[in-house]
C-alpha positions in Angstrom: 0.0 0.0 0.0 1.6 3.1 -1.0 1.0 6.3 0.3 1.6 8.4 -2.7 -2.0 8.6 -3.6 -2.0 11.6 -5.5 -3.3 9.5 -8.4 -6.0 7.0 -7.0 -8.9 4.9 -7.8 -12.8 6.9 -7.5 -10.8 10.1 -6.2 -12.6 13.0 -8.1 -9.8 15.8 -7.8 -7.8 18.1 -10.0 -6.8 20.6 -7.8 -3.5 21.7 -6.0 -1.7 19.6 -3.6 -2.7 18.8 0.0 0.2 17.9 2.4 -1.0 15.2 5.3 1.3 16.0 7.7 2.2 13.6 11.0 1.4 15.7 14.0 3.7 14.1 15.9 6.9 15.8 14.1 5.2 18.0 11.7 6.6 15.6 8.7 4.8 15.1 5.2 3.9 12.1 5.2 2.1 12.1 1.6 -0.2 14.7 -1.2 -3.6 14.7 -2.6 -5.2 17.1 -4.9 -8.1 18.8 -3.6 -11.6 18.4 -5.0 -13.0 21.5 -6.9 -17.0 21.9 -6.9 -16.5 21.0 -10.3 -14.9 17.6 -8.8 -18.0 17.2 -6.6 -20.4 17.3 -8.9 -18.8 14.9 -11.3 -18.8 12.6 -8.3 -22.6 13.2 -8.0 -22.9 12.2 -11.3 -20.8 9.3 -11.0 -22.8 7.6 -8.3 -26.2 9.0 -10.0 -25.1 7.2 -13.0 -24.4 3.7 -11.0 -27.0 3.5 -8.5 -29.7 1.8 -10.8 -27.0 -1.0 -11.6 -26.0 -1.6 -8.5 -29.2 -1.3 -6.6 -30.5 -4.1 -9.0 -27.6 -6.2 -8.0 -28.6 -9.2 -5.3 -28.4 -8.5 -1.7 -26.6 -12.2 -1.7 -23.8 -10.1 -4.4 -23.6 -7.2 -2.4 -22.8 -9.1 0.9 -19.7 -11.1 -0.7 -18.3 -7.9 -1.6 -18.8 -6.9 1.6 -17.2 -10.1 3.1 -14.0 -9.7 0.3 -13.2 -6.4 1.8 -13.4 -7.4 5.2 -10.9 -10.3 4.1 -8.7 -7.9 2.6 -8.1 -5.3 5.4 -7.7 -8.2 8.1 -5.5 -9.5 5.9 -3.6 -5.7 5.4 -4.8 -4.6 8.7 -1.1 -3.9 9.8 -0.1 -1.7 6.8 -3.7 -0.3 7.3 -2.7 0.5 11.3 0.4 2.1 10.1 -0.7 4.4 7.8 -3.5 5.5 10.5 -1.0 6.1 13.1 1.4 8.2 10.8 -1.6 10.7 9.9 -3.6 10.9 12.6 -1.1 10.7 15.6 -2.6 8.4 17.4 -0.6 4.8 19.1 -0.4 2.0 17.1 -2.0 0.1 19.5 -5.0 2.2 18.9 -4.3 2.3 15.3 -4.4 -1.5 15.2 -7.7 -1.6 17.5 -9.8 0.9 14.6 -8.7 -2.0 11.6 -10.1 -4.5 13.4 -13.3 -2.8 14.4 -13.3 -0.8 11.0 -12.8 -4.1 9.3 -16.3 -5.8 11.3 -18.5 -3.6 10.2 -17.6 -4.7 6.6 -18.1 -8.4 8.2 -21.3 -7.3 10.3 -23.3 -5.9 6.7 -22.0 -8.5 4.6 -24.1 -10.6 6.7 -26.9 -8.0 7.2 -27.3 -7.7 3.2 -29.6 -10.6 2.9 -31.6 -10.2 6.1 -33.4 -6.9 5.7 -37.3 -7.9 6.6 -40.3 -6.8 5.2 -43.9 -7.6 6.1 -46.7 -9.7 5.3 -49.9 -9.2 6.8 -53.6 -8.8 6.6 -55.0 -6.0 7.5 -56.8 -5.4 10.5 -60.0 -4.8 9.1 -59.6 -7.9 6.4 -60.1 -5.4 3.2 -56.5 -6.1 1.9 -53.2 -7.3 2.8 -50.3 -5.2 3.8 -47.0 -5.4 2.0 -43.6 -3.5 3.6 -40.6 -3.4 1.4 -37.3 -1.6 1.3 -35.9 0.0 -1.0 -32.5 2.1 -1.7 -32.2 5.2 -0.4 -30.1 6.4 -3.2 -27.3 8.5 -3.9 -25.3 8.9 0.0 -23.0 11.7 0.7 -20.7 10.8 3.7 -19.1 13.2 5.8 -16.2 11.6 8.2 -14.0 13.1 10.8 -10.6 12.8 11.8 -10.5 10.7 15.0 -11.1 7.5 13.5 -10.2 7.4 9.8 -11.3 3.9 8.9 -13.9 3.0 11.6 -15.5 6.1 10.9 -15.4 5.4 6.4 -17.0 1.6 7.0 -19.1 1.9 9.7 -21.3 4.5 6.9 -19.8 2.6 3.6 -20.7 -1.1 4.9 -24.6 -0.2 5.1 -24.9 1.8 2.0 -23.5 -1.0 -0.4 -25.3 -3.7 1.8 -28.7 -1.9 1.2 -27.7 -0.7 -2.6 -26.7 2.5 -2.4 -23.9 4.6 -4.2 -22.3 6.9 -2.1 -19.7 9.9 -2.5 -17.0 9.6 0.6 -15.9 13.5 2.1 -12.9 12.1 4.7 -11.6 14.7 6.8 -8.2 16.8 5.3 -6.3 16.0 8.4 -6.8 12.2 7.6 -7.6 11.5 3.8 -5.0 8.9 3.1 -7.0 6.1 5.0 -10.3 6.7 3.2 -8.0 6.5 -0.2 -7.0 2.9 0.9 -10.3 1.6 1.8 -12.0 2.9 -1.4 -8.9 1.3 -3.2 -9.5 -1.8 -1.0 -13.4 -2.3 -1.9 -12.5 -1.6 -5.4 -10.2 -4.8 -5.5 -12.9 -6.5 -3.5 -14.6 -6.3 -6.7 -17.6 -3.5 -5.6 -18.2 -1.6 -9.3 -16.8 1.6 -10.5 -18.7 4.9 -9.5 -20.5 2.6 -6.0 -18.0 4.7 -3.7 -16.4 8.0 -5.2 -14.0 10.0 -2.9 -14.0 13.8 -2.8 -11.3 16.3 -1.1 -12.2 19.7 -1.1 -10.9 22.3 0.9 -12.1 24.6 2.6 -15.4 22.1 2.1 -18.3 24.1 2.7 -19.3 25.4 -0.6 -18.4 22.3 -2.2 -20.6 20.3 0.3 -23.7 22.6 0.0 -23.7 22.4 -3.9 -23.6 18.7 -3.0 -26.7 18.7 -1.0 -28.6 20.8 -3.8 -28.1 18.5 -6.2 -31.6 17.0 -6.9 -29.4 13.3 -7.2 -28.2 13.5 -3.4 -31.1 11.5 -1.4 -29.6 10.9 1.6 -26.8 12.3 4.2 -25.0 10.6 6.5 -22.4 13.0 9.0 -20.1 12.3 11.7 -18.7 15.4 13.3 -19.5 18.1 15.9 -23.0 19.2 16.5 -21.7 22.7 15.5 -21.2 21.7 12.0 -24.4 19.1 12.0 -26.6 21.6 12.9 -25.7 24.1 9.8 -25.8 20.5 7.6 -29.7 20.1 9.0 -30.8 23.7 7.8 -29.0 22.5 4.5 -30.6 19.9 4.3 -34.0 21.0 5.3 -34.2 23.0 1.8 -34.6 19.8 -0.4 -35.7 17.3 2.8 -33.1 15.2 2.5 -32.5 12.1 4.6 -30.2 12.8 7.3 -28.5 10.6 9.5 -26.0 12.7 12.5 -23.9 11.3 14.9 -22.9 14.3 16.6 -20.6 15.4 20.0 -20.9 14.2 23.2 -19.8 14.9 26.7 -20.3 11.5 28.2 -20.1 11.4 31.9 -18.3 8.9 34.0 -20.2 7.8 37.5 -18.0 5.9 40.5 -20.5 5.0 43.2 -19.4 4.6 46.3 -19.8 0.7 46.3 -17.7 0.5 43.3 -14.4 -1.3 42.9 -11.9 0.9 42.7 -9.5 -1.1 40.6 -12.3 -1.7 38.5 -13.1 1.6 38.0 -9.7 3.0 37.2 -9.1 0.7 34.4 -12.6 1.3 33.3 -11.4 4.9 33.7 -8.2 4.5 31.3 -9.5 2.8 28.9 -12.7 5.4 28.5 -10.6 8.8 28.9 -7.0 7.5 26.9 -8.4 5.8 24.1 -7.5 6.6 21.0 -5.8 9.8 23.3 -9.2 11.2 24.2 -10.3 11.9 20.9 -13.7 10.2 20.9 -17.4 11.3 20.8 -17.8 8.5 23.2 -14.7 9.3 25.9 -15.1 9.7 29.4 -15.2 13.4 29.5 -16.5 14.6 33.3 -15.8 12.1 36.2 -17.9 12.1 38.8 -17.9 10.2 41.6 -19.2 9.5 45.5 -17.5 11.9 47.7 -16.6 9.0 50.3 -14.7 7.5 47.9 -13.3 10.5 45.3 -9.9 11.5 46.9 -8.8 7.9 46.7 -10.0 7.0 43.2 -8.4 10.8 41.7 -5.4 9.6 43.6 -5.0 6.1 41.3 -5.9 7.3 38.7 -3.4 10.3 38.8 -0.7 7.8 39.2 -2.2 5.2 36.4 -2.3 8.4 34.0 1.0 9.4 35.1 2.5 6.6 34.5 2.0 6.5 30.7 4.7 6.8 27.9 4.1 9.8 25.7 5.7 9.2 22.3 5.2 8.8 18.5 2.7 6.7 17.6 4.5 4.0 16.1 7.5 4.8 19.2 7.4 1.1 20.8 6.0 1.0 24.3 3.9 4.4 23.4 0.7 4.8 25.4 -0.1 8.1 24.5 0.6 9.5 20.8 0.0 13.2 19.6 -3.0 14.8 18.9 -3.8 15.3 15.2 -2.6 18.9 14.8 -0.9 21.8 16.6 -4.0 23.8 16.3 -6.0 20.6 18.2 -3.5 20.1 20.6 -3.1 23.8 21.8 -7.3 23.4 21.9 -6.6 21.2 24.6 -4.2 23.5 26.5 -6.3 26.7 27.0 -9.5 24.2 28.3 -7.2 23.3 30.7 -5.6 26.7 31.9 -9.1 28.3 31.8 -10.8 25.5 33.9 -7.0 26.2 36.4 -8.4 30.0 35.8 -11.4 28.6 37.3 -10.2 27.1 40.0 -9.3 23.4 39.1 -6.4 22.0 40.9 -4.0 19.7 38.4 -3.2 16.5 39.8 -0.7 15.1 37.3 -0.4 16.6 34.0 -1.7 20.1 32.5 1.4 21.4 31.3 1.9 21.9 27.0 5.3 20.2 26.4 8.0 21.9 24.8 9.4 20.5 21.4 8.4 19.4 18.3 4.8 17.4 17.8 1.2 17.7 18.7 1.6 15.9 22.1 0.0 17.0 25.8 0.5 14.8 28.9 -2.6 12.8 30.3 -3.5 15.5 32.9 -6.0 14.7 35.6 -7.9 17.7 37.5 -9.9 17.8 40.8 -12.2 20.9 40.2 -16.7 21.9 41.2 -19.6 21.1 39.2 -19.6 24.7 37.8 -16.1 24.5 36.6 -16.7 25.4 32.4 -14.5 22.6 31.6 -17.0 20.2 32.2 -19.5 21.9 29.7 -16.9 21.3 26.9 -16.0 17.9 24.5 -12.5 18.1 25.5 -11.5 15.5 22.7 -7.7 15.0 24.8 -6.2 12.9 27.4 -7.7 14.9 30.3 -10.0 13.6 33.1 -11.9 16.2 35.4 -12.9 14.8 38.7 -15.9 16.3 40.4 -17.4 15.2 44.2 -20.8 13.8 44.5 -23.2 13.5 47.5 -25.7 11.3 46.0 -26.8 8.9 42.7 -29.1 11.6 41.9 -26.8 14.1 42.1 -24.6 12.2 40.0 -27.5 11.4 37.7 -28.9 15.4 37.8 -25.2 16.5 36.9 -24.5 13.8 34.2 -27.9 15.0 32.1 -27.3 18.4 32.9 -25.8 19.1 29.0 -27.0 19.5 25.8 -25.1 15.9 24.3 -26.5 12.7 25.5 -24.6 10.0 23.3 -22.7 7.7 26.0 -22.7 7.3 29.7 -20.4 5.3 32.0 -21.6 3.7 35.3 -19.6 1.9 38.3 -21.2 0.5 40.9 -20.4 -3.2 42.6 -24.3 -3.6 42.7 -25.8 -4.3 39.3 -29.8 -3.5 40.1 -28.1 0.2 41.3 -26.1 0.2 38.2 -29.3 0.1 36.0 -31.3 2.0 38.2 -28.5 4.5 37.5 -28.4 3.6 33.6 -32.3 4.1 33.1 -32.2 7.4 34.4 -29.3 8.7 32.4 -30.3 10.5 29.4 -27.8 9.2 26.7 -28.3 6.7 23.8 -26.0 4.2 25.1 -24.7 3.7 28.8 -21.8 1.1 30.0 -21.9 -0.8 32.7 -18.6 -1.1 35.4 -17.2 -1.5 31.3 -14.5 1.4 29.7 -15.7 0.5 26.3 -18.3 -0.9 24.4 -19.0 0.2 21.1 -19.6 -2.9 19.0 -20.7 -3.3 15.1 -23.6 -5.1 16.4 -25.4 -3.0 18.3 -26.8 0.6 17.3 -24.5 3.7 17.9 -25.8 6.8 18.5 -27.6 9.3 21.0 -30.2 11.5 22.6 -30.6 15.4 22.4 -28.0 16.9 20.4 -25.7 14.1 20.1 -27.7 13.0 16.8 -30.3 11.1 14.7 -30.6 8.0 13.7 -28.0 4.8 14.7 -25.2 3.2 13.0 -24.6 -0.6 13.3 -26.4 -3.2 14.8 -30.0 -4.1 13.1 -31.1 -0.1 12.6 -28.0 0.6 10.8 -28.8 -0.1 7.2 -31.8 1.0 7.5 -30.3 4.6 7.4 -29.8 3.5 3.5 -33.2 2.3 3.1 -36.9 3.6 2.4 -39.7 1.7 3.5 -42.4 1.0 0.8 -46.2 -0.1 1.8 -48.6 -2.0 -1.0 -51.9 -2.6 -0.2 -53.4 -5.2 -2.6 -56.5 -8.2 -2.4 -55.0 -11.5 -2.3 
């Protein structure tokens, strides 16, 4: 796999050259051309000029191609892991973790190709019989961030071709190259020309909303910040397109007081340090039974502490850089102001000197009104806040405009779900630091998004349901 990609296969560009730089020593790693609107279009047109084809193709076809490209990216999954780490910063540990869950959801549609349902009933009243069907959405534009490069491509390109749809692939500039070798890798898994067209414009905007007036674009599928999904939604609104958001969150991490603290901690490290903070679905406020906070801020200060900042692919690395100077320093100034504010630093909470995107894993002990806590950090940094009670802890955690994941630690599992019920956030872990999973639906209340990806309700983001009424 070669990362000179400024030639590749469905990339719709003609522009000048975009560095990808690795954040963690500023190098060029490799150059793409960005897309014009010109570019864009053409990729419209592309995918409006295969979708009959391929939406006539068998779900049983569909699924194999599916299953070949899952086969080739475990089989490349190291090369794949590499390139990741290089543009995006992040360890290769981490790196190799997205392959192998980018790579399942390839596995997880090939399988739900030839299962959608329909339905076959009789009407209530016996005057006709009721017929459900699904059809294609139709021509998908799919918006992907930075943070995870692959996971982020398959879990929206896996549905799409399992249902029948063509789709037009907008990866983030920070991280392009991955998307380029997964649209290269389906192509050799033998899904046809014009089924998944890349585009790289930059600045995007423009390009994007002529995208989404195009009379050919049906449906929308955007992973990003709630910022930018909201301004896509008032697009959107003009034509009614389908939309489908997975937006920010600001998921909150509850230690009762009957929790196991070791348990807890490595919950805690897994959910704030992976992939180096920079997930919708970290741990981003930490709060936990007074009784028991001093101690558990105490471990994990020295279980954060003790991890190796390095290079990504730096052996032994357990923290790698974030993916740009601009997101790092981010990072910094939440953490001065919420010191401004009156946070006190445990370990951590000073920007390094030197070359690379890199900030320590920094844990604070800080109040409930600390502003800190009312921001997606998106870095290695945990704040640690007091409770008195579960429904403190409960009041504080839904106190927020997001409400994608919540985290819950308690020894006693009929508390944990009492707990878990009462949270308002699509998905809630249980004494667990992770648990996103290709089969089960991903996404959230309020303004963390709309719709889910994965599990059973996933393709149907892809797919319109149709209703006959006939005599039989």
């Amino acid at each position: 796999m070669s990362i000179d990609t400024a030639s590749h296969i469905g990339h719709r560009a003609s522009g000048t050259p975009h560095a990808v730089i690795d954040p963690s020593d500023g190098s060029v790693i490799g150059e793409i051309p960005i897309s014009s609107e010109a570019d864009c279009l053409d990729a419209v047109e592309t995918a409006a000029a295969a979708s009959a084809s391929f939406a006539a193709l068998s779900p049983r076809v569909r699924g194999e191609m599916l299953r070949r490209a899952y086969e080739l990216m475990t089989a490349e999954s190291e090369e794949l892991a590499r390139l990741v780490s290089r543009e995006n910063g992040k360890i290769l540990a981490d790196a190799r973790a997205e392959i192998a869950y980018a790579a399942e959801f390839f596995r997880w549609f090939s399988e739900e190709a030839v299962r959608i349902s329909g339905d076959f009933r009789l009407a209530p009243n016996g005057d006709k019989t009721i017929i459900v069907t699904h059809d294609p959405v139709g021509v998908s534009l799919l918006i992907t961030p930075w943070n995870f490069p692959a996971a982020m491509a398959t879990r929206k390109i896996g549905p799409a071709i399992a249902a029948g749809c063509t789709v037009i692939l907008k990866p983030a500039m920070e991280t392009p190259l991955t998307a380029l070798a997964i649209v290269d890798l389906l192509a050799r898994a033998g899904v046809p020309d014009g089924v998944v067209t890349i585009v790289t414009p930059s600045p995007a905007g423009l390009a994007v909303s002529r995208m989404l007036r195009d009379p050919r674009v049906r449906n929308l599928s955007f992973t990003g910040s709630t910022e930018v999904g909201r301004l896509l939604l008032k697009q959107a609104s003009d034509r009614v397109i389908r939309t489908s958001m997975e937006l920010g969150g600001n998921a909150p991490f509850i230690v009762l007081d009957d929790a196991d603290l070791d348990t807890a901690v490595a919950g805690a490290m897994i959910a704030k340090l992976r992939n180096g903070g920079a997930a919708c679905t970290a741990a981003n406020r930490f709060y936990v039974s007074r009784s028991i906070a001093e101690e558990f801020a105490r471990r994990l200060s020295a279980a954060m502490a003790s991890i190796r900042m390095a290079p990504g692919l730096t052996d032994g690395a357990g923290l790698g850089a974030s993916v740009s100077i601009g997101e790092r320093d981010k990072i910094a100034s939440l953490v001065d102001a919420s010191v401004a504010h009156g946070a006190v630093v445990l370990t951590g909470g000073v920007k390094p000197a030197g070359v690379g995107a890199f900030y320590p894993p920094t844990v604070l002990s800080l109040d409930a009104d600390n502003p800190i806590l009312a921001e997606e950090i998106f870095g290695p940094v945990a704040p640690v806040v007091a409770v008195d009670s579960d429904d403190e802890a409960i009041a504080l955690a839904n106190a927020s405009e997001f409400g994608l994941i919540s985290y819950v630690f308690s020894g006693d599992l009929a508390r944990c779900m009492r707990v878990a019920k009462s949270l308002e956030s699509g998905m809630v872990a249980v004494n667990k630091g992770v648990i996103s999973d290709p089969a089960a639906p991903f996404g959230g209340y309020k303004q963390s998004g709309l719709g889910r990806e994965g599990g059973f309700a996933g393709i149907h983001e892809f797919l319109e349901s149709k209703y006959i009424g006939v005599d039989i």
